[in-house]
C-alpha positions in Angstrom: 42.3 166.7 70.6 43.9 164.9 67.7 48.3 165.7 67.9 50.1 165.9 64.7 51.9 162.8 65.6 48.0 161.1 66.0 47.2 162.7 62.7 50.0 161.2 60.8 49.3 157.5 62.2 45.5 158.1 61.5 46.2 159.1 58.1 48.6 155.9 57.7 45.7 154.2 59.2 43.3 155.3 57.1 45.1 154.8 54.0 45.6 151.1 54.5 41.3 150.7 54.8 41.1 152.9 51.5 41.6 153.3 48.4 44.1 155.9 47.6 43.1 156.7 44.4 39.6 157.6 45.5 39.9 158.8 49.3 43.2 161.3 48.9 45.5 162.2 51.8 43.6 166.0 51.7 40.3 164.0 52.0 41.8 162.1 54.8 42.9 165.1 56.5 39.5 167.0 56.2 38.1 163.9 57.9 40.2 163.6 60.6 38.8 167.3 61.5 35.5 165.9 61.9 36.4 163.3 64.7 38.0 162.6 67.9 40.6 160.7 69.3 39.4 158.1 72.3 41.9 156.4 74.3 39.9 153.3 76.4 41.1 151.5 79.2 40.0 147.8 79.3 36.2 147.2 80.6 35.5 150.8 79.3 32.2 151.1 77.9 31.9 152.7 74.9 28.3 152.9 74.4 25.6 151.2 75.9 22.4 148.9 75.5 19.6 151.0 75.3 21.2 154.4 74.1 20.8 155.7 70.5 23.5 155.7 68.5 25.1 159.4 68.2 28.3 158.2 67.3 30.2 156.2 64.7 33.1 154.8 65.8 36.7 153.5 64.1 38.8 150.9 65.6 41.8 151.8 65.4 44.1 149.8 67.8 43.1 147.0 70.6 39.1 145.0 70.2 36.0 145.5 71.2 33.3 143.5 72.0 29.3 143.5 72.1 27.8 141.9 75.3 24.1 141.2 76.1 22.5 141.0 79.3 23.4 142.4 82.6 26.2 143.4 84.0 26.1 141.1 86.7 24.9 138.6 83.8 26.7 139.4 80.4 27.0 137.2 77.3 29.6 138.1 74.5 28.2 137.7 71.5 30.5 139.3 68.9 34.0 141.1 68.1 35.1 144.3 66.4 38.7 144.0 65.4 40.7 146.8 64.5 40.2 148.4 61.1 36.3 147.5 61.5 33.7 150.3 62.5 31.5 150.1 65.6 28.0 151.7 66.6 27.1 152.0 62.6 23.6 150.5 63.4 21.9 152.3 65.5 23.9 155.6 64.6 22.2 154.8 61.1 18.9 153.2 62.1 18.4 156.2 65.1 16.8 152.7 67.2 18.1 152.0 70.5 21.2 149.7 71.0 20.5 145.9 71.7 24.0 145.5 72.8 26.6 147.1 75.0 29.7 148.3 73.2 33.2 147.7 75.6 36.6 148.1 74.9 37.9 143.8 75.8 42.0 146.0 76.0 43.4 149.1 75.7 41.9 150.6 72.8 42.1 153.7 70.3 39.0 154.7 68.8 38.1 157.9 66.2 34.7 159.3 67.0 32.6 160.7 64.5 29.7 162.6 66.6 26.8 162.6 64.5 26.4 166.7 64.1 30.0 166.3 62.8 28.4 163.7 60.4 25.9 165.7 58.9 28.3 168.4 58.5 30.6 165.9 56.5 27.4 164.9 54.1 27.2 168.7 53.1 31.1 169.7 52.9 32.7 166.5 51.7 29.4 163.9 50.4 32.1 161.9 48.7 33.4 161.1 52.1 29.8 160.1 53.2 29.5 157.5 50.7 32.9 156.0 51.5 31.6 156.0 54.8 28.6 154.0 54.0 30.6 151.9 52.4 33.0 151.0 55.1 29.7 151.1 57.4 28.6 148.0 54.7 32.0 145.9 54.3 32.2 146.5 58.2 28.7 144.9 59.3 29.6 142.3 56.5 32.7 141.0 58.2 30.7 141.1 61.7 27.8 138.9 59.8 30.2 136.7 58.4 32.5 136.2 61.5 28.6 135.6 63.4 27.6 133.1 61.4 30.6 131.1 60.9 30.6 130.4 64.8 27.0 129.9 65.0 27.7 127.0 62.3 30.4 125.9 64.2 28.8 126.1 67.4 25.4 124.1 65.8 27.6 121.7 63.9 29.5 121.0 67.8 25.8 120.6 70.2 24.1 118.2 67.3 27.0 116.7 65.9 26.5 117.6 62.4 29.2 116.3 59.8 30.4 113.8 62.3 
């Protein structure tokens, strides 16, 4: 259940990632009707390797992070800060996760349950495309962050550029 107190800071939130001129504090609002507040201890698990995505989920305060492998035997591969989106893939692609999904701190997260979702496309589609949008700049800045310590971590095991 989302307070008017956790409305207000989501819609200051929000406003920050958007812009105003095209994603109004009314659209905001009818958004925030669509999700739900998730408070996450560290080591929770927000969604796991194998699952289908039935979510898409909003960072909103603390990090997550995406870990391979067991869990006797995991691997951190990757980061979601707050402001980015998590679970966009396989909520989009409908394919099984290849990572686990865990809160790394204390976390806030908006859900966005995927029947919500398709009630969003036919209410509010200009929301949907914003949506896809952030989905886009989101994966972008995980890409990005991906690659740059790949590189670093190739140009530190062969010595490149030394």
């Amino acid at each position: 259940m989302i307070t008017d107190n956790d409305r207000n800071q989501l819609i200051e939130f929000l406003t920050k990632l958007s812009d105003t001129q095209i994603f109004t504090q009314r659209e905001i609002n009818a958004f925030l009707d669509f999700c739900d507040l998730m408070n996450l201890k560290t080591g929770d698990i927000i969604a796991d390797i194998g699952e289908v995505g039935e979510s898409l989920y909003f960072l909103l305060e603390g990090e997550a992070e995406l870990v391979v492998g067991s869990r006797v035997n995991e691997l951190v591969v990757g980061r979601i800060l707050a402001g980015e989106m998590l679970g966009e893939m396989s909520f989009f692609d409908r394919n099984p996760r290849n990572v686990r999904l865990r809160a790394s701190e204390p976390t806030r997260l908006l859900r966005l349950p995927r029947t919500m979702y398709q009630r969003l496309r036919l209410e509010y589609p200009v929301l949907t495309v914003l949506l896809l949008e952030y989905a886009l700049i989101s994966l972008d800045n995980l890409y990005r962050r991906t690659s740059t310590d790949m590189a670093q971590l190739n140009q530190y095991i062969y010595n490149i550029g030394k």
